[in-house]
N, C-alpha and C positions, 0 to 999 in steps of 0.2 A: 432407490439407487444409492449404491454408497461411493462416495468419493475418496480420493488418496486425501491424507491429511496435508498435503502442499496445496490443495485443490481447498480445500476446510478452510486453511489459513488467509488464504488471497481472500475468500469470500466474505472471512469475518470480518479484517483488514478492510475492505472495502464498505462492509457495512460502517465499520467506524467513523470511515474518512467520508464517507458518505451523510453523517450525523446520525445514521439509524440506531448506535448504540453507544453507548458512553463508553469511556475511556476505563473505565474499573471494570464494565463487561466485557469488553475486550480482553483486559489483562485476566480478569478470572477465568473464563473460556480458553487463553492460549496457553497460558502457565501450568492451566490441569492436563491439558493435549500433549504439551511439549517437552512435561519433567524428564520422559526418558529416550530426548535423542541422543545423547550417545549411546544409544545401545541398539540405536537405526542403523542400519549400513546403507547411508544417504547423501552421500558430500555435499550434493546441490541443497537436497531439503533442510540440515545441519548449517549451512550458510545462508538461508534467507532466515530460520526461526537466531541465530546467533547475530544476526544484522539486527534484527526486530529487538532481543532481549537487551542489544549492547543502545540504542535506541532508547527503550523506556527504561534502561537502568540509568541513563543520563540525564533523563525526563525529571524522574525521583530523586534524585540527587541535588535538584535544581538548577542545571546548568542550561537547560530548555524549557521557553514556557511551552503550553500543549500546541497553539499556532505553529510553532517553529517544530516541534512533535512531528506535528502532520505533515509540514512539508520533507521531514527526513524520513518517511515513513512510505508519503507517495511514491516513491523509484520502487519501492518494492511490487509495484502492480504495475509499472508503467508499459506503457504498448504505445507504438509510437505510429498513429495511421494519418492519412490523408482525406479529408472531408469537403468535397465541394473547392478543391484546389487550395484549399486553407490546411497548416500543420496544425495537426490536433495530438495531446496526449491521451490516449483513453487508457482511464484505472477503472478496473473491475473485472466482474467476471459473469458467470451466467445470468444473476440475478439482482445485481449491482452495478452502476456505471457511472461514471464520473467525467466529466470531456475537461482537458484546461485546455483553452488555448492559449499555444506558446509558441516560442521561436523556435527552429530551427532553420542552424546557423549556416548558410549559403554563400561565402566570399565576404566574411564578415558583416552580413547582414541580419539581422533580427528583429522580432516582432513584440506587442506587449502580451501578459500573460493573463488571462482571465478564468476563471474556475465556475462552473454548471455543472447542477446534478441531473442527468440525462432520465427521463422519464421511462420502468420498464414495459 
């Protein structure tokens, strides 16, 4: 089955944040996929891979260690569901899955955040 390259990217994305692949697989994988969006006519697809790139070129730069990486990385996958009357964030996608529980904020109330790798 082939997938859209938005569909590619969440999966890899997720494998990362997931620990399934290192941080230089990642980038080698997205960097050879993504050299020619601008020449996609994709505004959506063009804003998540230029979120991602502006992201690890901040990384490289030393302005984020990889921890703080990951968590500006996570909103890129985030889905925001309800599990058992608990707010959950789940990152991932068909074959990757991530749950953190977090707050969502209700009359200024909130909850603490905790991060599991959801078994596939």
């Amino acid at each position: 089955m082939t997938h859209s390259l938005e569909f590619n990217i969440h999966e890899k994305l997720a494998e990362y944040l997931a620990g399934e692949i290192s941080l230089r697989d990642f980038e080698d994988w997205f960097f050879s996929e993504t050299w020619d969006i601008d020449q996609m006519d994709n505004p959506t697809l063009a804003n998540l891979v230029y979120g991602i790139k502006l992201s690890l070129a901040e990384f490289s730069n030393g302005d984020w260690t990889e921890a703080e990486l990951r968590s500006m990385l996570r909103p890129f996958l985030e889905k925001y569901v309800v599990v058992d009357s608990q707010p959950v964030v789940q990152y991932g996608t068909s074959n990757i899955s991530c749950r953190v529980t977090t707050s969502i904020t209700y009359s200024d109330r909130s909850a603490d955040i905790k991060l599991s790798k959801v078994s596939a």
